[in-house]
N, C-alpha and C positions, 0 to 999 in steps of 0.2 A: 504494500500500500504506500500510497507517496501522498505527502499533504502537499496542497498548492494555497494559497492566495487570489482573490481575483474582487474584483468591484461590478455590479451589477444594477443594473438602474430598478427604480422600484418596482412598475410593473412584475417585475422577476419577481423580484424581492416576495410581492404579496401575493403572489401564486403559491411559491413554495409555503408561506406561510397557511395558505388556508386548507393545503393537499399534503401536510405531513409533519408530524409533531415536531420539528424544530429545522430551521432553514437549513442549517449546515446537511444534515441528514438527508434532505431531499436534495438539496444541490450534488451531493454525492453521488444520490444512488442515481439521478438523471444524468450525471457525465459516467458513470461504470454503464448506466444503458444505453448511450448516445454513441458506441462503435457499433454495436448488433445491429440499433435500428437504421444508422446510418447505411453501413455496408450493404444491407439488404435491403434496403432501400434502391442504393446505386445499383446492385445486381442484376436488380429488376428493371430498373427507367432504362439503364445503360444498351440493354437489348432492344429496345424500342429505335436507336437511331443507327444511322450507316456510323461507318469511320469517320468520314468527310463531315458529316454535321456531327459529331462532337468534336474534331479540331475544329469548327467554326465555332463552334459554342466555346470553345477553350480559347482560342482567340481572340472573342468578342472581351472575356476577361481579363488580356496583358494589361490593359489601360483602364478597367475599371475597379470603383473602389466600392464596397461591400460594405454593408450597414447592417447590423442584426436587424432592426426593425422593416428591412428592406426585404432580408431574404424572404422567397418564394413570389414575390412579385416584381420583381422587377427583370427574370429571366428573358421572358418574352420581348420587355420593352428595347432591352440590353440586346438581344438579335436584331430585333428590325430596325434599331437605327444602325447600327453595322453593315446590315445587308444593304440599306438608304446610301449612308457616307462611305463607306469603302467596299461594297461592294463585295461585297465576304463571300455571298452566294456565287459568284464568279471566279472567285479566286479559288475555292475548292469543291465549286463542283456541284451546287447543293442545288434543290430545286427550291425557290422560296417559297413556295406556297405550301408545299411537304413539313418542312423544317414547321414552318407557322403554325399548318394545324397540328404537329404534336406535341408544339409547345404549349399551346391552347388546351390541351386534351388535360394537362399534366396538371395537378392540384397544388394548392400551396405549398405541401411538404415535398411533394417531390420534385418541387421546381426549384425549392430553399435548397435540396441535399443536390442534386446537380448543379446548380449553382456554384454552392460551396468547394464539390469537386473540379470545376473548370474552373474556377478562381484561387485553388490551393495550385493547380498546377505549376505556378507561376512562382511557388513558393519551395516546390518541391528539386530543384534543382537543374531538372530533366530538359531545360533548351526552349531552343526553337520546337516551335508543332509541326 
């Protein structure tokens, strides 16, 4: 077990408070839960697109910055201006209107956890897409 640290705005704050006898407690057991549901989350949306539209999608996130309060909606908005200003559907291949409606299809959470995966990418070491 590893202790961390970490500051969280209140919204959080009073979640945990109302869904589990004391904050530290549920902030806990929500980050020990938060690789299962992530992963398996991504396992699943992840078969839904070609190659090409997820480097677009992981491309769309070199330059962008990520908000907690943002994840899960601002996926979709974050492709189509992409695909608008540079052209990103062009560059690798992707059909717009394909990419569009599965990003449309995809619900808040699963649009939050791919997000966050095309957005880590960029943290994770691994280059150019």
């Amino acid at each position: 077990m590893r202790r961390i640290k970490t500051v969280i705005d209140d919204r959080s704050y009073d979640l945990l408070q109302r869904q589990f006898d004391n904050t530290e407690q549920g902030a806990g057991f929500i980050l020990d839960a938060w690789p299962v549901v992530y992963e398996d989350t991504l396992e699943r949306v992840v078969k839904s697109y070609t190659r090409d539209e997820l480097k677009l999608i992981i491309d769309v996130f070199n330059a962008t910055m990520i908000m907690p309060e943002q994840a899960g909606f601002m996926l979709l908005a974050e492709v189509m201006e992409g695909i608008k200003r540079n052209e990103l559907d062009v560059k690798w291949k992707v059909s717009e209107s394909e990419i569009v409606d599965k990003l449309r299809g995809l619900g808040a959470f699963d649009a939050a956890c791919l997000g966050m995966w095309a957005h880590s990418y960029w943290y994770s070491g691994a280059g150019e897409v």
